[in-house]
ZADO-1210 file (C-alpha; in nm, 4 decimals, padded with zeros to 6 digits):
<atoms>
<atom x="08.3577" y="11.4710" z="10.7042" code="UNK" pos="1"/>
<atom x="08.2998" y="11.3511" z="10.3703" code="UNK" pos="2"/>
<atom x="08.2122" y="10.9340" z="10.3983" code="UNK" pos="3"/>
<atom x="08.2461" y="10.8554" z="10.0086" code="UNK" pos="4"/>
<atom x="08.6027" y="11.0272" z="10.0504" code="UNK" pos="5"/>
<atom x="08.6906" y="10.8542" z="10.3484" code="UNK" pos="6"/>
<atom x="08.5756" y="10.4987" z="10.2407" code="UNK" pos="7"/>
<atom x="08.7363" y="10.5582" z="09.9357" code="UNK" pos="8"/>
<atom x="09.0599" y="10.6404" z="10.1232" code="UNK" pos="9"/>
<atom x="08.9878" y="10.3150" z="10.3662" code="UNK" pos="10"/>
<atom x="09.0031" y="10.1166" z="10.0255" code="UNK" pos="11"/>
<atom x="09.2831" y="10.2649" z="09.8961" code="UNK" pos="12"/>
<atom x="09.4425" y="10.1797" z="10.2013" code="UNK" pos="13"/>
<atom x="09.3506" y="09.7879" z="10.1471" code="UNK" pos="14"/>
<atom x="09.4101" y="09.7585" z="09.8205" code="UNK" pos="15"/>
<atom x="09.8088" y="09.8634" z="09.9611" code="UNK" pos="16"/>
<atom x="09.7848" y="09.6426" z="10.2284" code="UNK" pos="17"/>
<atom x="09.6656" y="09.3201" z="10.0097" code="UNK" pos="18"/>
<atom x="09.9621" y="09.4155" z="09.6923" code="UNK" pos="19"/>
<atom x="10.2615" y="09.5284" z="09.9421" code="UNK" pos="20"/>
<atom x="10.2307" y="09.4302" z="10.3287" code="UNK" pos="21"/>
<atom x="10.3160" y="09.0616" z="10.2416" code="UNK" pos="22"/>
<atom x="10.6841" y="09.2153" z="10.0859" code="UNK" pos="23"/>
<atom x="10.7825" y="09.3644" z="10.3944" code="UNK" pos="24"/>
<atom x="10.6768" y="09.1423" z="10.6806" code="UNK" pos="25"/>
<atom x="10.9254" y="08.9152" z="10.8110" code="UNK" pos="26"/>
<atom x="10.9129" y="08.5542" z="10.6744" code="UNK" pos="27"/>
<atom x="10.8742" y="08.2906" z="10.9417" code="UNK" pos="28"/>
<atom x="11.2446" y="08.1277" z="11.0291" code="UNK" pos="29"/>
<atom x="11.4294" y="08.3840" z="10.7550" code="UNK" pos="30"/>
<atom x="11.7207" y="08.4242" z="10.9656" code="UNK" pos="31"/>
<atom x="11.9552" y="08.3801" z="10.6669" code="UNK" pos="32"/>
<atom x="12.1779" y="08.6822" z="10.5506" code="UNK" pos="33"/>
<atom x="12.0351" y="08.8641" z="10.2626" code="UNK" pos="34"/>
<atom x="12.2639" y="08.9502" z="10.0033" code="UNK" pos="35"/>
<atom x="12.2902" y="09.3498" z="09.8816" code="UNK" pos="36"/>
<atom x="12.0389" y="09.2865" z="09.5852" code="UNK" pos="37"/>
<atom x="11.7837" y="09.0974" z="09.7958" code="UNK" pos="38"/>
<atom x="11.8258" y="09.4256" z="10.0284" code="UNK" pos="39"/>
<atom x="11.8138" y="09.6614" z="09.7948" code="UNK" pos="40"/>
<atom x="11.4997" y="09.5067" z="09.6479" code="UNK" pos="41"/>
<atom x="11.2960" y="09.5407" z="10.0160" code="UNK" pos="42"/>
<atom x="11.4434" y="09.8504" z="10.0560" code="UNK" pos="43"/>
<atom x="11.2620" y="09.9550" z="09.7168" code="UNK" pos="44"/>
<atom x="10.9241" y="09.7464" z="09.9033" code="UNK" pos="45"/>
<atom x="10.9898" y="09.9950" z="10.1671" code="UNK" pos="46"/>
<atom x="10.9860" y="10.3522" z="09.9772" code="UNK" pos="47"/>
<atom x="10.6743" y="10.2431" z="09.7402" code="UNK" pos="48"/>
<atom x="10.4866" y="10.0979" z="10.0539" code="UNK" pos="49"/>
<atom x="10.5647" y="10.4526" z="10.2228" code="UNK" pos="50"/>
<atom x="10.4907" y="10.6877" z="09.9488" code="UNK" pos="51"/>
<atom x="10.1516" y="10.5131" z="09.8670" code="UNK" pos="52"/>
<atom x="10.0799" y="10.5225" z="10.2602" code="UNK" pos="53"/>
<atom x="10.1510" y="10.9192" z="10.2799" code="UNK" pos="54"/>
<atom x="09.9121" y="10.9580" z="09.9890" code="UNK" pos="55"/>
<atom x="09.6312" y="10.7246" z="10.1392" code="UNK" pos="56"/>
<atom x="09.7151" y="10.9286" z="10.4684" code="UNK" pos="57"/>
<atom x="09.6727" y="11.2830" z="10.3306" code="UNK" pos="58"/>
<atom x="09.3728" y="11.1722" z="10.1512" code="UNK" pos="59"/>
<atom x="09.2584" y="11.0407" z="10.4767" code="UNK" pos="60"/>
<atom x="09.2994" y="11.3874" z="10.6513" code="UNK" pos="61"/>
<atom x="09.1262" y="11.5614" z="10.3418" code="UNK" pos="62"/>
<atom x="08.7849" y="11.2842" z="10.3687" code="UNK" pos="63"/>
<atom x="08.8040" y="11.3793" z="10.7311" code="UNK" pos="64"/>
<atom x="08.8199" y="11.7923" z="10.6874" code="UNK" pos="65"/>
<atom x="08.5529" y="11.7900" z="10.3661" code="UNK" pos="66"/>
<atom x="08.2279" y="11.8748" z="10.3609" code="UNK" pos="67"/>
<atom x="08.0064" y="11.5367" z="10.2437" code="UNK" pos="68"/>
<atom x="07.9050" y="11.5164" z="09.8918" code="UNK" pos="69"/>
<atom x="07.5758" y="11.6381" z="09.7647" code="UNK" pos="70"/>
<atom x="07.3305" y="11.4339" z="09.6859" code="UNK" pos="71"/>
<atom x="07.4262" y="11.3181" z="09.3175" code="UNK" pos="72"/>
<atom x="07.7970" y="11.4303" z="09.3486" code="UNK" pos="73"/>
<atom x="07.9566" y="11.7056" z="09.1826" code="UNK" pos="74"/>
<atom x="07.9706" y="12.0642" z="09.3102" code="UNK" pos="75"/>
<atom x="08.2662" y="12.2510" z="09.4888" code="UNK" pos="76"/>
<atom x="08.5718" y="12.0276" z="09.6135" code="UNK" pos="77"/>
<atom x="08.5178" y="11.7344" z="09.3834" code="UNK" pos="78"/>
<atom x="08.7920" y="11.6368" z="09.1019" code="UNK" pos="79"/>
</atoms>
């Protein structure tokens, strides 16, 4: 397991809760009927939240199967 990878991931996954969670939760006593451009605009919320939570996922599973860093960084496996 890499831990640089894997806290950078952890960020990553922060940084898209703190810009995009607030957009899809539920607002307290919003029981009124949105209207088809209100839902089409959560619905767009929806597929950016997921695509940038697949990414921060798979980057997740490749901190956890890497190899750590060496000392200094560079070498094999680093972009």
């Amino acid at each position: 397991m890499d831990p640089q990878r894997l806290k950078a991931a952890y960020d990553q996954l922060q940084s898209l809760d703190e810009r995009l969670a607030h957009k899809l939760r539920p607002r307290a006593g919003s029981m009124v009927r949105a209207d088809a451009e209100r839902l089409e605009e959560r619905l767009r919320d929806l597929a950016d939240y997921t695509l940038e939570l697949k990414d921060v996922v798979a980057e997740l599973i490749r901190a956890i199967a890497s190899r750590p860093a060496p000392p200094g960084g560079g070498g094999p496996g680093t972009a």
